[in-house]
N, C-alpha and C positions, 0 to 999 in steps of 0.2 A: 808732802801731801797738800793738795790745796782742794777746799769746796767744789762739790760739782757742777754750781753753777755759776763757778767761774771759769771752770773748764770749758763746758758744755755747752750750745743753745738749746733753747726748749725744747728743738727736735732730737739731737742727740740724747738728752737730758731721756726724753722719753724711751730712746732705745736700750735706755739701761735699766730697765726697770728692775732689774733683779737682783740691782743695789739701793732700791725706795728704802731698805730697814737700817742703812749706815749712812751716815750725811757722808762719812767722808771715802774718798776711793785712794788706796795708796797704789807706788810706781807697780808693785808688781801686779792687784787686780789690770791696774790701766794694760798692762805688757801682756796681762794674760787673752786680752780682746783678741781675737781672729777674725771677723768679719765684721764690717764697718757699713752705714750708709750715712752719706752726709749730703751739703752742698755745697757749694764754694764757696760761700762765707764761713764754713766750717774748717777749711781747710789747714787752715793756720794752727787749727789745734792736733793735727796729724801726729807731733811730733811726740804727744802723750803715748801714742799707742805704733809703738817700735816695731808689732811682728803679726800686723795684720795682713793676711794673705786673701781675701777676697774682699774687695771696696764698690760699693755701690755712688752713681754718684748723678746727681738727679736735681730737679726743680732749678728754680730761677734764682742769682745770675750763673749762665753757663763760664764754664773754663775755658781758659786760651791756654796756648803751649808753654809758657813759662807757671801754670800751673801742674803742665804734666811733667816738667822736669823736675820742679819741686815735691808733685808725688814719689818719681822714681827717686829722689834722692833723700825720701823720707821711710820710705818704704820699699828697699831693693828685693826684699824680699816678696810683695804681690805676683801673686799666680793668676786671680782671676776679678777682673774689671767689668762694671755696669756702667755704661752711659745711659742715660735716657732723658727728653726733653729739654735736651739742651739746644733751644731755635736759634743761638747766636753761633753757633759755631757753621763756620763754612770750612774748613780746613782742618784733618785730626792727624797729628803726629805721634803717635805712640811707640815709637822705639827706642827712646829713653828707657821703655821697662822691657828691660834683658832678659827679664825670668816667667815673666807674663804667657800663659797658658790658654788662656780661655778671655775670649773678648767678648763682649752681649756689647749691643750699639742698635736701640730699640728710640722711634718717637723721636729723632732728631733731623726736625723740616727740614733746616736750609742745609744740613751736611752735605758736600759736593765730592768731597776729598778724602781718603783715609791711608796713612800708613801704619803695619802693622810689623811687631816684633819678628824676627824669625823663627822665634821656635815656638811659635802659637800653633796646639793644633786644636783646637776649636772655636771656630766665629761665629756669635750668630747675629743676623743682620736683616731687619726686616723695620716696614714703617718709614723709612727715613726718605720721605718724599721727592726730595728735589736731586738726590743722588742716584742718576741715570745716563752716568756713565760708564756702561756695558761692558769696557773692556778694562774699568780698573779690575771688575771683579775676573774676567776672564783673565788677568794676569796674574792676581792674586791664588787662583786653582793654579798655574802652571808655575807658578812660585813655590809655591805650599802644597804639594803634592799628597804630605802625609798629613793634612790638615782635613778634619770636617768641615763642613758648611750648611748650615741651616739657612737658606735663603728666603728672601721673599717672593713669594710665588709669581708676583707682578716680574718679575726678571727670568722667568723660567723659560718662554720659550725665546727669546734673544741667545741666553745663555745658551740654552740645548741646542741650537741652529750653530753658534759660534763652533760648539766645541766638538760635531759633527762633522764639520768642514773638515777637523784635523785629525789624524789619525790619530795621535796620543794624546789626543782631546776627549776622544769615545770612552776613556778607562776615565776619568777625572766625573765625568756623570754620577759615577756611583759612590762621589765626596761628595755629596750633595742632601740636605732634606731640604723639603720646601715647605715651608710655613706659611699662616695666613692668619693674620691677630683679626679675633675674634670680640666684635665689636669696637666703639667706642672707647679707644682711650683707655681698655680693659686690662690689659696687659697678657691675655692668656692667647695662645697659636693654637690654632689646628694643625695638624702634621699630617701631609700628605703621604698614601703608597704610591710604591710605583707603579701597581695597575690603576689608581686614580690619577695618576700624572698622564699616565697614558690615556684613559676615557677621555680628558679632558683636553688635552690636544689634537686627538682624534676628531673631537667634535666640533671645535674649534673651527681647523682644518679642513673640515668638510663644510663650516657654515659661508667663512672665507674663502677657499674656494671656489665653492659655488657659486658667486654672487660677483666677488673683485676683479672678475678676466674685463669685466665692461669698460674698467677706466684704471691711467695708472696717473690720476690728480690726485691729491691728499684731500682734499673738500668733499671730490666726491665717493672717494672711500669714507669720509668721514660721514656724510648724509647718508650713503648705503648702509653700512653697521648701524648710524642711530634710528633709522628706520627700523629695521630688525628689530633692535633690542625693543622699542617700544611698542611692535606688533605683538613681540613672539614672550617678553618676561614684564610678568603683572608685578606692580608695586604693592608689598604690604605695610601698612602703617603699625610699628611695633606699640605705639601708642592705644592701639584701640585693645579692647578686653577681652575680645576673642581672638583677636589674632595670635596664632602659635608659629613663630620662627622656626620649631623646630626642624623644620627641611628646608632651609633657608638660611643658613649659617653657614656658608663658605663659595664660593665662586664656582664651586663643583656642582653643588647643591642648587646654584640659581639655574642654571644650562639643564640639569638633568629634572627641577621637578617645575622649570619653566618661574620661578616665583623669588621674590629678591625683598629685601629690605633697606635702610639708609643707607649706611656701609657696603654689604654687599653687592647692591646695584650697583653702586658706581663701581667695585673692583669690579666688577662684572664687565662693564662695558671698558675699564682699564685694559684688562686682557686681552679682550678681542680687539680694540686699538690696537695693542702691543705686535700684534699678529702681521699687521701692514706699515710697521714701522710710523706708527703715529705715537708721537712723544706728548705723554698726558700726566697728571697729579693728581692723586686724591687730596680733595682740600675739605677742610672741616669746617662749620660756620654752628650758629647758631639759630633755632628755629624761633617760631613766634605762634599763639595759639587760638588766636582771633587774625579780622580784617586786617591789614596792616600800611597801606598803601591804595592807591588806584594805578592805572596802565590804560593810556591811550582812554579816556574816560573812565571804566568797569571797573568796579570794586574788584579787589585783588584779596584770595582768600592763601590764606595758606595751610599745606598738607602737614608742616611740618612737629606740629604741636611744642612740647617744652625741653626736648631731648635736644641734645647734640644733632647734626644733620652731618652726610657726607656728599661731595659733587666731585665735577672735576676742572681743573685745570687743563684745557687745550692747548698747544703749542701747532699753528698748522699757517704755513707760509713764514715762519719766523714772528708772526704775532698770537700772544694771548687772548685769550676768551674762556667764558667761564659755562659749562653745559651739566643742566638739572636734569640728568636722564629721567631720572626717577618721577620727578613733578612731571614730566612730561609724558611718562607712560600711564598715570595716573590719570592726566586731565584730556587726553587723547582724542578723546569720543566727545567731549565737553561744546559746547557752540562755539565758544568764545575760546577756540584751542589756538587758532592763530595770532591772537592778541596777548594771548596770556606766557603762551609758550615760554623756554626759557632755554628757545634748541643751541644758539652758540652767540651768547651775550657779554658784558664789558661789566665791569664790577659796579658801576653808577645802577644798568639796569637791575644788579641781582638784589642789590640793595632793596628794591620795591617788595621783593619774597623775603628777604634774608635778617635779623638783626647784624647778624655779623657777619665778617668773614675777614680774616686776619690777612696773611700774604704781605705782610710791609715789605717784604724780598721785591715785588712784582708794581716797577711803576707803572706802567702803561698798560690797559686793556683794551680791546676790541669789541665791536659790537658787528653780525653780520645776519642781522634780521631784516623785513621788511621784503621787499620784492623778490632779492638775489635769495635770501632763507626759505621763499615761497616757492620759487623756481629750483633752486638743490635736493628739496621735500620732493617736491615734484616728482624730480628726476629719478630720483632714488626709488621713488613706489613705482617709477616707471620701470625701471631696471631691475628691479625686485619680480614684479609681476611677468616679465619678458622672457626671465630666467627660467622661474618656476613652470610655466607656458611650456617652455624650449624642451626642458629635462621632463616634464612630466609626460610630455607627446613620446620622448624617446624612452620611456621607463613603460608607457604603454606599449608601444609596439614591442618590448624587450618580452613583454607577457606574452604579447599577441602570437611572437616569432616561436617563442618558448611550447605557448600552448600549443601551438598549429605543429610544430615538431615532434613534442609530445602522441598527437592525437595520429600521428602518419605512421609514428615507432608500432603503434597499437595496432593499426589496420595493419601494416605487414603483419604481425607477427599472426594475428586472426587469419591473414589471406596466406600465413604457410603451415596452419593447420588446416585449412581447409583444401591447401592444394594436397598432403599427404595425405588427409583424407578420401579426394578426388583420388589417388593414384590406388590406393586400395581398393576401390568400389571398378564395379564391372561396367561396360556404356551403356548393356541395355536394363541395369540396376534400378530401379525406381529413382533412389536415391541421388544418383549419380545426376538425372538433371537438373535436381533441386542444388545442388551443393555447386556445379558446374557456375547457377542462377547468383548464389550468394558470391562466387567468387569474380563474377562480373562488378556486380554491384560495389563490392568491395575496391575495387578494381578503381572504378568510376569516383568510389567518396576519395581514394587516395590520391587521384588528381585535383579533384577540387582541395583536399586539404595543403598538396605540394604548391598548387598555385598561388592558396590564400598564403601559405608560408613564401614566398617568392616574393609577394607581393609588399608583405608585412616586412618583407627584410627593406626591399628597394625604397618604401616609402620612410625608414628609417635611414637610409642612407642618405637621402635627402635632405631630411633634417641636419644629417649629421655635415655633409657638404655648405651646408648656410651656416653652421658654428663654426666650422675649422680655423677657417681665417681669424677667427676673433679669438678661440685658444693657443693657436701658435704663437699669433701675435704677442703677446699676454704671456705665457705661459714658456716658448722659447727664445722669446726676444726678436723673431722675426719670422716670414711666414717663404722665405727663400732656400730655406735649406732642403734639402732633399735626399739628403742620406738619414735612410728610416732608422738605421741602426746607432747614428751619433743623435737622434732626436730621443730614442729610447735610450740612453743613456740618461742624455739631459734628464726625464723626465723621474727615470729612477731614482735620481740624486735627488731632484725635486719632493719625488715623496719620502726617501727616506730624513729628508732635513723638514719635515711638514711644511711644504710649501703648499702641495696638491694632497687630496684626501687619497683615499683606494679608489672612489670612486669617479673622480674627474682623473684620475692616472687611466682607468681601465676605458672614462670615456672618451677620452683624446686620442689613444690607442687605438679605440675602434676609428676614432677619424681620421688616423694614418693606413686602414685597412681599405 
């Protein structure tokens, strides 16, 4: 038997509280332990506790692999492992534990890498920022067939595109939950259904879309989305006393009630990046709650009061930069929006907003403000407004076509009661000229309504002859091909992987008619 704080540190020390009334613990309480949470500086006392089958293992310094062989060889018997915030770890080997069941791998930045037991069937895996390599996990589903997966949502539609491609990939979808940690550093998911996985890719998919056939540059996909996001989702400050998050707690919730928070914002615009293959990171910093700095002379305020903040990390041309969607949707309308902005910045300028922002991972930043920021802005409200312009003329005439069709279906059916009426009534009938009259007239509205429908069609196809070229292009890869039936293939595949919404499939269609 030995004292428990010589066993223990203060942290363990505490997780035993339900021995405070014995100073001393002997072998069998110790062996009686089942669940553990330590750190690595605790690890060395493993050896007290021979048959613990659930380890938590967390805080600061992270573990390297000759600690997990030393857990598996202290502990052959663990079934179910917690990693979390371990930032030093780029590389996780875990198959040293043979018997291991259930993995959670939660808040670990720089993780890149991970190997997993074989007879694990459940993982869950979300948060771990810089591990955004798409197809460990896509080989880990074809590995682990009989395995769960609780993912993070930020991976969902890369994943779902991957494993659509494949035919025995479509069945591996439904191993899948998709999670999304709910706030800060909190530790608690939201758990997506599957008709909210579906809204939200649906919606997605129509916003992208709609807008991306204009350019295949990653800049200026990148300026067209951030445009969007900061027209179309207002920033709330969870700081202030009337603001209620409630419908603003998950990336579902920012798209569908238009409204976003620290955290959310940025997964928000994470996603919709995700969508055109722009590779991005939520990165955490810390805020400041007065003036903090100036910018290009003007006092520099900040949104972000005493909370944790969330941004992102850009990747686009093979360089970093750092973008404050949220400040930026915020300060939008503000005088001083082009000096203060903070649309795709280098860690020296974020610094002017920021106390903090970690990333020792990340030497080198970018700065792409100034004229070319001014000109991409630009172009994007330009290609935003051209769009909506384009679709909104062919969404009207779609009425126009619709009504004018409508209103012709009506007159015949009026002008073939009136004619069986006519065929009833006698010529020198009173009646008979009067109805003769109405069946003229009728007669005459159904031409002018066939015309204005002729017309409404033609002046639509118009339209649609000055877009084609640019969703072919875009959208099949080239505008040469001329067999409608391998184009409607393409396109079906298109949308059922979300490339194209329902409704740029049905309008492209019509620009093959």
């Amino acid at each position: 038997m030995k004292h428990i704080s010589k066993i223990l540190s203060e942290e363990l020390s505490n997780k035993f509280s339900n021995f405070k009334s014995i100073e001393l613990l002997n072998d069998k309480e110790l062996e009686s332990v089942k669940s553990l949470r330590l750190s690595r500086n605790d690890i060395e006392y493993l050896n007290y506790f021979k048959n613990v089958e659930e380890l938590e293992l967390d805080i600061f310094p992270s573990i390297n692999r000759d600690d997990i062989e030393y857990i598996a060889s202290l502990l052959p018997d663990l079934k179910i492992l917690k990693i979390q915030e371990q930032n030093a770890i780029f590389e996780l080997d875990l198959s040293p534990l043979k018997k291991l069941e259930e993995l959670i791998l939660i808040h670990n930045d720089n993780l890149m890498k991970v190997t997993i037991p074989s007879n694990l069937n459940m993982l869950v895996f979300y948060d771990n920022k810089d591990f955004r390599d798409i197809y460990q996990i896509i080989d880990l589903l074809f590995k682990y067939p009989n395995c769960h997966f609780s993912l993070d949502i930020v991976y969902c539609i890369k994943v779902i595109r991957n494993l659509l491609n494949i035919e025995s990939g479509k069945e591996l979808i439904k191993n899948i939950t998709w999670v999304e940690s709910i706030g800060l550093r909190k530790y608690k998911t939201y758990e997506y259904t599957q008709e909210e996985i579906k809204y939200l890719i649906d919606y997605i998919t129509y916003v992208v879309s709609k807008y991306i056939f204009v350019t295949d540059e990653d800049y200026e996909k990148f300026g067209i989305l951030y445009k969007w996001m900061i027209d179309n989702i207002k920033f709330i400050n969870e700081d202030e006393e009337t603001t209620s998050m409630s419908y603003a707690n998950n990336i579902l919730e920012v798209f569908k009630y238009k409204t976003g928070g620290r955290l959310t914002f940025a997964k928000a615009f994470q996603f919709l990046l995700s969508f055109v293959d722009i590779d991005s990171a939520v990165v955490y910093s810390l805020g400041a709650s007065e003036t903090i700095g100036y910018y290009n002379g003007e006092k520099v305020y900040s949104l972000l009061g005493t909370s944790d903040y969330a941004l992102l990390r850009v990747l686009l041309d093979n360089k970093y930069y750092y973008a404050d969607i949220a400040w930026d949707s915020m300060v939008k309308d503000y005088k001083y929006f082009e000096k203060i902005k903070l649309f795709l910045v280098s860690r020296e300028e974020l610094k002017l907003r920021h106390k903090l922002v970690g990333e020792g991972n990340i030497e080198k930043t970018y700065s792409y403000n100034g004229d070319s920021a001014l000109d991409l802005i630009s172009f994007a409200d330009t290609r935003i407004r051209e769009v909506d312009e384009i679709l909104n003329d062919i969404d009207r005439e779609n009425i126009n076509i619709d009504s004018a069709y409508i209103n012709s279906k009506i007159l015949y059916k009026d002008l073939d009661i009136l004619s069986n009426k006519l065929n009833e009534l006698d010529e020198n009938d009173s009646q008979f000229r009067v109805v003769n009259k109405d069946i003229s007239r009728l007669k005459n509205e159904i031409d002018v309504v066939e015309a204005q429908h002729m017309r409404y069609i033609q002046l639509r196809e118009n339209i649609l002859k000055s877009y084609t070229g640019y969703l072919l292009e875009h959208y099949i890869g080239t505008t040469l091909l001329t067999n409608k039936d391998v184009i409607k293939e393409i396109l079906n595949v298109k949308k059922n992987n979300y490339v194209i919404s329902e409704y740029m499939f049905n309008l492209i269609n019509d620009c093959l008619k």
